[in-house]
LOPAVEX-256727 format. One record per residue: x, y, z of N, C-alpha, C, O in turn. Coordinates in steps of 0.05 Angstrom, whole numbers, padded with zeros to 5 digits, always signed. Example, Ala and Ser with C-alpha at 12.3 -4.5 7.8 and 13.67 -1.06 7.14 Angstrom:
BEGIN
+00264-00114+00156+00246-00090+00156+00264-00066+00156+00285-00066+00169
+00257-00045+00142+00273-00021+00143+00258+00001+00157+00268+00023+00161
END
This chain:
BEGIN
-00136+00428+00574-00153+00449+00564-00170+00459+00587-00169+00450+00609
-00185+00478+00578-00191+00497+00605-00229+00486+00602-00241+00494+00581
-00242+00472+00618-00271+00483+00620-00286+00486+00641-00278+00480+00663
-00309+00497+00636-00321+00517+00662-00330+00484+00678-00334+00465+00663
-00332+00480+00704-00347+00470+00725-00363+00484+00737-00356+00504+00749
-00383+00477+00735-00405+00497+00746-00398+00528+00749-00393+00532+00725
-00394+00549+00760-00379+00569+00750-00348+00578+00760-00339+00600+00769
-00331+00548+00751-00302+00544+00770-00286+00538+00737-00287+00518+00722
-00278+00553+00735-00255+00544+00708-00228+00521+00716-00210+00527+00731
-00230+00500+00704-00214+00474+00720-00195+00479+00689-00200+00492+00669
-00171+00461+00697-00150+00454+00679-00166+00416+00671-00165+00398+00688
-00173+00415+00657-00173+00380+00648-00149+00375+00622-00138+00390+00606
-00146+00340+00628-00135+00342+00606-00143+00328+00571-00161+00311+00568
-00138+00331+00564-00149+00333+00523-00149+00305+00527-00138+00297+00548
-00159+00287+00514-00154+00261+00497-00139+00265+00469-00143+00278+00449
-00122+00249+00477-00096+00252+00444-00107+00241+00429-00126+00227+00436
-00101+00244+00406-00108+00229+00389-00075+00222+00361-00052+00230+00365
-00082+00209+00342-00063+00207+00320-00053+00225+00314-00029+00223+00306
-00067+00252+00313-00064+00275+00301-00041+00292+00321-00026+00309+00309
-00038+00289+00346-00024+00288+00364+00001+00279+00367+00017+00294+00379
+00010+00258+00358+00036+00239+00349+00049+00245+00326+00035+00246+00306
+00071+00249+00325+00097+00247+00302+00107+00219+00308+00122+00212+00326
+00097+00207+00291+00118+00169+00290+00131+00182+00264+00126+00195+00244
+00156+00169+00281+00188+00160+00265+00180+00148+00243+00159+00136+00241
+00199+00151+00222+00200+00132+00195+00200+00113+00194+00215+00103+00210
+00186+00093+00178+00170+00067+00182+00156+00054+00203+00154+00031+00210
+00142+00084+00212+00123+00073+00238+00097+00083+00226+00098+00095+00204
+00072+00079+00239+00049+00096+00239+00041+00090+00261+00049+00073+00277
+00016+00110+00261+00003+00111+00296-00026+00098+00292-00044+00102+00276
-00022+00084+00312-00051+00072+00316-00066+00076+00350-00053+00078+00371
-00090+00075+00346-00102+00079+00376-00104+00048+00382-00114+00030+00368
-00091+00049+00411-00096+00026+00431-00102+00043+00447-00090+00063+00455
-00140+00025+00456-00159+00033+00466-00159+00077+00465-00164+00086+00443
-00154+00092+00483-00162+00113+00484-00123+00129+00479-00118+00153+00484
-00111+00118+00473-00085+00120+00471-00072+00122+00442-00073+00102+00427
-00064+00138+00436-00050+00140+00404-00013+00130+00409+00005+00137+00424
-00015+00110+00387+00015+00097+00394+00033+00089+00369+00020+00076+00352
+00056+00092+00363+00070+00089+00342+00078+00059+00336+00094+00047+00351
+00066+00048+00312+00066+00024+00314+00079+00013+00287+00067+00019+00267
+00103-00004+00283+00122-00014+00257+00102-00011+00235+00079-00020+00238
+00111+00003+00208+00086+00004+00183+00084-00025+00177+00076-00029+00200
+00083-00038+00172+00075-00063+00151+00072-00056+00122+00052-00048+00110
+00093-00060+00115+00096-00045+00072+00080-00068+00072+00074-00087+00087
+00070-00055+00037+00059-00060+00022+00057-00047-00011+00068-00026-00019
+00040-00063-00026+00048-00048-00052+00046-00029-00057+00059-00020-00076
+00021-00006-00037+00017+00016-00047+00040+00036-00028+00034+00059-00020
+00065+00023-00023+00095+00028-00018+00104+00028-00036+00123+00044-00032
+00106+00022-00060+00127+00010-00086+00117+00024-00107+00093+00028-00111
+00140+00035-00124+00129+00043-00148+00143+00028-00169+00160+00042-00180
+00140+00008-00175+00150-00011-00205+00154+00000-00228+00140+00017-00239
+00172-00009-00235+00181+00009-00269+00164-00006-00285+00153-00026-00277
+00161+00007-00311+00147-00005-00327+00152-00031-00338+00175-00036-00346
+00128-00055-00340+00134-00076-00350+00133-00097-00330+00137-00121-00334
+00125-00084-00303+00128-00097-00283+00105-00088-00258+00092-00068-00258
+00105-00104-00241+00084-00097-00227+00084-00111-00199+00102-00128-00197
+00072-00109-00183+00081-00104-00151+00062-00133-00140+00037-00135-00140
+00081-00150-00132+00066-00175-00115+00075-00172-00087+00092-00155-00080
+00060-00192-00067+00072-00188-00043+00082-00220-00038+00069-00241-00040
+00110-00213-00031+00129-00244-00028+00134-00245+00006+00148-00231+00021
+00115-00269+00013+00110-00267+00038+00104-00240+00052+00080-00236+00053
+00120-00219+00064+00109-00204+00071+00124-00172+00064+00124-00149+00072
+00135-00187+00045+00157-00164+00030+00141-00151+00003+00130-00167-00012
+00139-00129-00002+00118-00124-00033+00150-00125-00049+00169-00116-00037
+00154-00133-00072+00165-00139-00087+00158-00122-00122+00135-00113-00128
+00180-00120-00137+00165-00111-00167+00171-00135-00187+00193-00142-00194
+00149-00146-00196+00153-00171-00217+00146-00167-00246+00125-00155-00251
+00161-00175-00264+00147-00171-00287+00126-00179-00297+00121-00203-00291
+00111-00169-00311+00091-00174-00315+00084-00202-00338+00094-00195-00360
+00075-00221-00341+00062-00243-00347+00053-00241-00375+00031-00251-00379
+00061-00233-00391+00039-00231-00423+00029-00260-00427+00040-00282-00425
+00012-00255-00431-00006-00284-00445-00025-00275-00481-00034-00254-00489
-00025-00291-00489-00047-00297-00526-00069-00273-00517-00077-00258-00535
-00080-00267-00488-00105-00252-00488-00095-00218-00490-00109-00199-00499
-00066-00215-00478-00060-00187-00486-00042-00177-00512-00033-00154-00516
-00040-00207-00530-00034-00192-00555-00058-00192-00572-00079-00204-00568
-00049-00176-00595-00074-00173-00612-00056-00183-00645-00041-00167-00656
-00059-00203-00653-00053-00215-00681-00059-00206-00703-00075-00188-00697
-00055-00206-00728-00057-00192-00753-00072-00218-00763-00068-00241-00757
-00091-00207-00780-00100-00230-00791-00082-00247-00810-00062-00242-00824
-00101-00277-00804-00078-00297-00823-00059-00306-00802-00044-00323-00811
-00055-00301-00773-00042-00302-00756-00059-00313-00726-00080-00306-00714
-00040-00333-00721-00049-00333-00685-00031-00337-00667-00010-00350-00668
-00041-00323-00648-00018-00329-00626-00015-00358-00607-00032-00374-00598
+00014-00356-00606+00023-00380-00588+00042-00374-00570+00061-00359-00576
+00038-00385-00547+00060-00373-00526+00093-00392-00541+00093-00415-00550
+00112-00378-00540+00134-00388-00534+00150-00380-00514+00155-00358-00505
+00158-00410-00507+00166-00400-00481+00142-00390-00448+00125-00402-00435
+00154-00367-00449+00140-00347-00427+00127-00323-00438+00117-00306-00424
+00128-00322-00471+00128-00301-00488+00101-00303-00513+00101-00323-00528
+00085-00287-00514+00065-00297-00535+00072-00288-00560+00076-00263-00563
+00075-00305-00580+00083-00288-00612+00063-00298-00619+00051-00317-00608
+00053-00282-00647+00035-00283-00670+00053-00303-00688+00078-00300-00690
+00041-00317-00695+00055-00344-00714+00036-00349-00747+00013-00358-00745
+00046-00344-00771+00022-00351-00796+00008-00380-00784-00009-00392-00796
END
């Protein structure tokens, strides 16, 4: 970029930044020290979109979609009724 030196117009050059860089697919850019650099993403869950019924853990360093866990606290019973897990599964039982 161009700025004045005392009254001498010099060529300097810019500091890059992120905004500067196109990283390849499954990269992003990060600054080391004054330097913008394309660096492997590291997935994660907010990578994944899980179908319903299911929901996103991270397995070692892989995000994964797992189903989701029902337990007695997310059903709601009819009276005259309580719930009991069977199994992996909570039913309402007289």
């Amino acid at each position: 970029t161009c700025q004045m030196e005392k009254s001498t117009p010099r060529c300097v050059p810019t500091a890059l930044t992120c905004q500067d860089l196109t990283c390849p697919p499954g990269s992003t850019c990060r600054m080391d020290r004054a330097t913008p650099r394309c660096v492997p993403k590291v997935p994660s869950c907010q990578d994944l979109t899980c179908p319903p019924g299911s929901t996103c853990r991270m397995d070692r360093a892989t995000p994964r979609c797992v189903p989701i866990k029902s337990t007695c606290q997310d059903l709601d019973c009819p009276p005259g009724s309580t719930c009991r897990m069977d199994g992996t599964m909570p039913r309402c039982v007289p």
